[in-house]
KOLMIPA-187365 format. One line per field, with one value per residue (C-alpha): residue number from 1; x, y negated, z negated. Coordinates in pm, whole numbers. Example, Ala and Ser with C-alpha at 12.3 -4.5 7.8 and 13.67 -1.06 7.14 Angstrom:
2
badren: 1, 2
xx: 1230, 1367
yy: 450, 106
zz: -780, -714
END
This chain:
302
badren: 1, 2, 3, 4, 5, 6, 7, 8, 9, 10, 11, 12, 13, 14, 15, 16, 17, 18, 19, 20, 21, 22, 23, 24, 25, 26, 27, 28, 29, 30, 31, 32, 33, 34, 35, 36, 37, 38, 39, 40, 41, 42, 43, 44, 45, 46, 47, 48, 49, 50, 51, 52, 53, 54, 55, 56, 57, 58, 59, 60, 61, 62, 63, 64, 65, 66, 67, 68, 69, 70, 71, 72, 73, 74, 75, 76, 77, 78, 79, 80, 81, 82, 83, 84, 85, 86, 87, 88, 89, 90, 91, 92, 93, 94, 95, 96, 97, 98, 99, 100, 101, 102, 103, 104, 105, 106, 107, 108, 109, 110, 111, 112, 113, 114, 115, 116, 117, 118, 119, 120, 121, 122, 123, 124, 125, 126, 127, 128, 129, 130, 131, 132, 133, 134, 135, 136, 137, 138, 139, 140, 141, 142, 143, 144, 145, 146, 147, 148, 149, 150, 151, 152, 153, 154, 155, 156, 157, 158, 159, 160, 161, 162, 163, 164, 165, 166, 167, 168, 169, 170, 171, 172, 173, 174, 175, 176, 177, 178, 179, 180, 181, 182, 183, 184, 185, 186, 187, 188, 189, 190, 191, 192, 193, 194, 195, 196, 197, 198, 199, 200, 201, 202, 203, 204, 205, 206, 207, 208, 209, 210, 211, 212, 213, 214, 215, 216, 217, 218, 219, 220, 221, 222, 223, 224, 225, 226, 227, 228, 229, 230, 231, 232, 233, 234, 235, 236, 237, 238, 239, 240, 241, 242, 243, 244, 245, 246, 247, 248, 249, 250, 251, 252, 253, 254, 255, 256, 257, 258, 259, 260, 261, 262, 263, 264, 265, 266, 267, 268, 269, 270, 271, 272, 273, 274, 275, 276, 277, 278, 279, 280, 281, 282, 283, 284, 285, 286, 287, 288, 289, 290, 291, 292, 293, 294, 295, 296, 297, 298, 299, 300, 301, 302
xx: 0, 301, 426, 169, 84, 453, 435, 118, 275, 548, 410, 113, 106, 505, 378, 107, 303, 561, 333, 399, 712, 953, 929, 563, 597, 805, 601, 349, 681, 699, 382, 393, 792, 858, 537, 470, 785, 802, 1108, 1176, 1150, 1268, 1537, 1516, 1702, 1928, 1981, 1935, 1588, 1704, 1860, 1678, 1767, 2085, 2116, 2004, 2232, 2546, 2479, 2453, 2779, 2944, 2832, 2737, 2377, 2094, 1847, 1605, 1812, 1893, 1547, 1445, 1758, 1647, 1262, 1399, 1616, 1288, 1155, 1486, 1439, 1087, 1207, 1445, 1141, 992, 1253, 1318, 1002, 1140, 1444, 1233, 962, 1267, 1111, 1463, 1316, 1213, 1534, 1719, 1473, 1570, 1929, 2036, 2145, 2469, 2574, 2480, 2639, 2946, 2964, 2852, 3162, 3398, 3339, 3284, 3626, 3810, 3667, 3670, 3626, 3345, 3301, 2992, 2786, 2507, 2245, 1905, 2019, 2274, 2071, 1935, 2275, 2400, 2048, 2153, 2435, 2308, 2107, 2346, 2507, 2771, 2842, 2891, 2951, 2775, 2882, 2621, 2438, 2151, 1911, 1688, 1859, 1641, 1381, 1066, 883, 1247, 1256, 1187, 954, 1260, 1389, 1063, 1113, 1451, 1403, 1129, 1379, 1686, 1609, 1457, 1758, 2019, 1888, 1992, 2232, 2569, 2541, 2789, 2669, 2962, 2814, 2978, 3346, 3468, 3374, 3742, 3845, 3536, 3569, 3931, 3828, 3573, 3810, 4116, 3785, 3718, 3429, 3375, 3265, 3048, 3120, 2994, 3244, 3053, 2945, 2964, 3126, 3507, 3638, 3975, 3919, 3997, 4165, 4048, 3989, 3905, 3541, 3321, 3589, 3596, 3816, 3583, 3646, 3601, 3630, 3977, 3841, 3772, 4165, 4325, 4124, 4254, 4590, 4575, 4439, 4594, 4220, 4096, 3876, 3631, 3374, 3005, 2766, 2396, 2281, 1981, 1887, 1551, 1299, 1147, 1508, 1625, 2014, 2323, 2615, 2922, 3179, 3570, 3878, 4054, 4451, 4478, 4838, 4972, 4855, 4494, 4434, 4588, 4319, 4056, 4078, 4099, 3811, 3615, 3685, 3503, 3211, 3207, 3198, 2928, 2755, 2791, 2572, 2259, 2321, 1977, 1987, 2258, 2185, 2517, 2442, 2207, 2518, 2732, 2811, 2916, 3219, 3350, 3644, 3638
yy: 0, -256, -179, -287, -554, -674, -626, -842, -1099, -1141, -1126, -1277, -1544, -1619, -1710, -1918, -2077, -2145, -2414, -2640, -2853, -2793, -2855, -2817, -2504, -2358, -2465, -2113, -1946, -2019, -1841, -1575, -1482, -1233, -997, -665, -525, -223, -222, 105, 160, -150, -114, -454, -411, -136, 241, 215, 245, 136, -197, -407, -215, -198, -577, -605, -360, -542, -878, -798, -627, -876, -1231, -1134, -1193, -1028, -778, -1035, -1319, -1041, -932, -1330, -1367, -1080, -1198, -1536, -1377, -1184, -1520, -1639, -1333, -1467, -1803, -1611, -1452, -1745, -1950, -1704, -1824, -2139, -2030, -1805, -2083, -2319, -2575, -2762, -3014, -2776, -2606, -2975, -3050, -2707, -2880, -3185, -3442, -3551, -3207, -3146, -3460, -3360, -2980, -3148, -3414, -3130, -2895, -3169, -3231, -2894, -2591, -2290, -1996, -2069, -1852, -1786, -1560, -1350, -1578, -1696, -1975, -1764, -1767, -2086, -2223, -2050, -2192, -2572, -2615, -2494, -2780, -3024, -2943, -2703, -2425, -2052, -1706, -1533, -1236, -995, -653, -566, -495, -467, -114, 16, 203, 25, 313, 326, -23, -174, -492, -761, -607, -594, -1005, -999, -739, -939, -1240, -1143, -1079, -1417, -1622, -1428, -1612, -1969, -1825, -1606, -1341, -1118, -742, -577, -212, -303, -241, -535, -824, -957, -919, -1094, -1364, -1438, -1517, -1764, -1933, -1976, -2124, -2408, -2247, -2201, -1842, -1778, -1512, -1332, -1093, -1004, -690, -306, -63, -173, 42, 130, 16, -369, -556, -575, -967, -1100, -1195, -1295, -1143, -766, -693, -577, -462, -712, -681, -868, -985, -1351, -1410, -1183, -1380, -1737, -1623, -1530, -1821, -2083, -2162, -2403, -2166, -2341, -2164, -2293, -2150, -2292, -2226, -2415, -2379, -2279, -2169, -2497, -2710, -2771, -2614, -2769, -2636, -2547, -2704, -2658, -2608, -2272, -2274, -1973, -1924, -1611, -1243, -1126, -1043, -1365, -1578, -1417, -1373, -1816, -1741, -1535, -1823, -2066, -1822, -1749, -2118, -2166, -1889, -1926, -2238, -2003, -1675, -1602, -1685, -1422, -1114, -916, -821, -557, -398, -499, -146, -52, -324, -326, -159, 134
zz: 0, -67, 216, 438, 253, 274, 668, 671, 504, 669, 1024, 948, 661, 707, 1060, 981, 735, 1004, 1143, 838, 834, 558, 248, 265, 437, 169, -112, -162, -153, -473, -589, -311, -180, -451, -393, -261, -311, -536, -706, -763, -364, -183, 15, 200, 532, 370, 358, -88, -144, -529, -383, -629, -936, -841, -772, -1132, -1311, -1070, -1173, -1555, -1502, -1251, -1456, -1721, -1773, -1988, -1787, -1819, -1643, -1371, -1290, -1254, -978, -854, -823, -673, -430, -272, -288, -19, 182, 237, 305, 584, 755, 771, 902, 1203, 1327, 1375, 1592, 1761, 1919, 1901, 1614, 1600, 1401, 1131, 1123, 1069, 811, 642, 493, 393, 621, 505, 494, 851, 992, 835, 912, 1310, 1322, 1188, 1448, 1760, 1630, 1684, 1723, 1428, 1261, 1085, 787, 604, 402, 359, 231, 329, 540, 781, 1100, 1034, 987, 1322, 1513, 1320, 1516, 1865, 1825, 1679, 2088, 1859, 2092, 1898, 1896, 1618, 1498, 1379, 1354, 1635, 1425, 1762, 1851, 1512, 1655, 1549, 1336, 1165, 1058, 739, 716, 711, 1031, 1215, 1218, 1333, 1581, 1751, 1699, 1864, 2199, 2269, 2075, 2285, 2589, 2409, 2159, 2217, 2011, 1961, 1842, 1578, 1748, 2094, 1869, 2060, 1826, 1785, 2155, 2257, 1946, 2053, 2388, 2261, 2040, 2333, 2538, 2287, 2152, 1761, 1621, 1316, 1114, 769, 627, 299, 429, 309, 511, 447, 179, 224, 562, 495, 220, -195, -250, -638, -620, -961, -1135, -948, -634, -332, -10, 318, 672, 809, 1122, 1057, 983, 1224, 1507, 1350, 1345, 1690, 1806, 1598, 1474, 1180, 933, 800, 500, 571, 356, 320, -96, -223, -601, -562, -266, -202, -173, 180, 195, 96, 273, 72, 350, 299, 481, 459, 429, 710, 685, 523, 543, 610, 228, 112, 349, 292, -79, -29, 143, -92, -375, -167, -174, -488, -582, -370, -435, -819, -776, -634, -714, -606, -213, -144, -51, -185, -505, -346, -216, -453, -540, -184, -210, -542, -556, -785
END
């Protein structure tokens, strides 16, 4: 029953809420965002069907924080996820408007002038805001590759109610927005091409599937695992990396974006571990709009 109440929801009320600008669009988030989700058997768009209890027991461990101030991140991250359904809805019938009105404006005049500048790595992370972020500066006349999973190769009857968005999503974006698909195993060929172009890639490294595979970083305290990618294709290219992450402190708030400069010389471990304090200091001022403490356990090195 959750379940199809959670698909009707998003498809349905996300949509019509869609027609709203932000903030007012946002605002029954706040009532609404966190329901139909069993917790117990939620797996959002991962394999863990116990991804919300186990966001709970890692952030009591990680912070640390009482079960009670867990669960209530926890409740306010659903509330995000929401909020990142109903975004996509806005790249998808190309509201630009809404999606500029979705951060704050000093923020996105100065991520804008940065990257008109020079072009980047841009590295960011898994929160609510990453495709919006991406679709901001298409609009802002930024040109980018984004990296990212094709959720559309998911066989529909496979796919949980978060992908069902994106996988009706992606197919009309590619058409205005170069996406490039990590399953193709060419993401860092294709990436360094973009860069020796003039062209700027985003990226999101926070992502399970790199134990002993890429390099242990010190995150909240812990050492995790992370993919290499993003500084092995600024080396290469002799590219600025610059960490963009959009965090708001609640549902309703349009995104700030943590903006800073990444010192990219050294080793892959040593920039990326600079990159991974960025995040954490951005993501330490909303723990609830990132999505990695669901997989927290599938990074933290053991």
């Amino acid at each position: 029953m959750s379940l199809s109440m959670l698909k009707f929801y998003f498809k349905y009320f996300l949509k019509f809420l869609a027609v709203f600008p932000p903030p007012l669009a946002y605002f029954p988030l706040r009532h609404t965002g966190h329901l139909f989700r069993n917790r117990d058997d939620y797996p959002s768009g991962l394999l863990n069907r116990q991804a919300l209890r186990s966001a709970s027991t890692s952030l009591q461990a990680v912070l640390p924080s009482s079960t009670g101030t867990a669960n209530e991140i926890v409740t306010d991250y659903l509330r995000f996820e929401s909020r990142f359904v109903l975004e996509n809805f806005w790249i998808k019938n190309q509201q630009g408007e809404n999606i500029r009105r979705a951060f704050g404006s000093v923020d996105v005049k100065r991520l804008t002038a940065i990257l008109r500048k020079k072009n980047a790595v841009v590295v960011t992370a898994h929160t609510s805001g990453l495709y919006s972020l991406v679709e901001l500066l298409r609009i802002q006349g930024i040109e980018t590759g984004f990296v990212l999973m094709n959720t559309a190769r998911k066989p529909i009857e496979k796919a949980e109610p978060i992908q069902l968005g994106v996988i009706d999503l992606l197919p009309e974006w590619e058409k205005r927005q170069r996406l490039i698909y990590v399953e193709d195993n060419r993401t860092v060929d294709v990436c360094r091409d973009l860069l020796n172009r003039g062209i700027s890639v985003v990226i999101a490294p926070d992502v399970p599937g790199y134990v002993n595979r890429g390099v242990a970083v010190p995150f909240f305290g812990k050492e995790i695992w992370t993919a290499v990618g993003a500084a092995k294709m600024a080396k290469d290219t002799n590219s600025p990396v610059i960490v963009a992450v959009p965090v708001a402190g609640h549902c309703c708030q349009p995104y700030k974006i943590f903006i800073q400069e990444i010192d990219a010389g050294g080793n892959p471990c040593q920039v990326m571990s600079r990159i991974y304090a960025a995040f954490e200091e951005a993501i330490r001022s909303a723990l609830s709009c990132w999505s990695g403490w669901l997989f927290w356990q599938d990074i933290e090195k053991r």
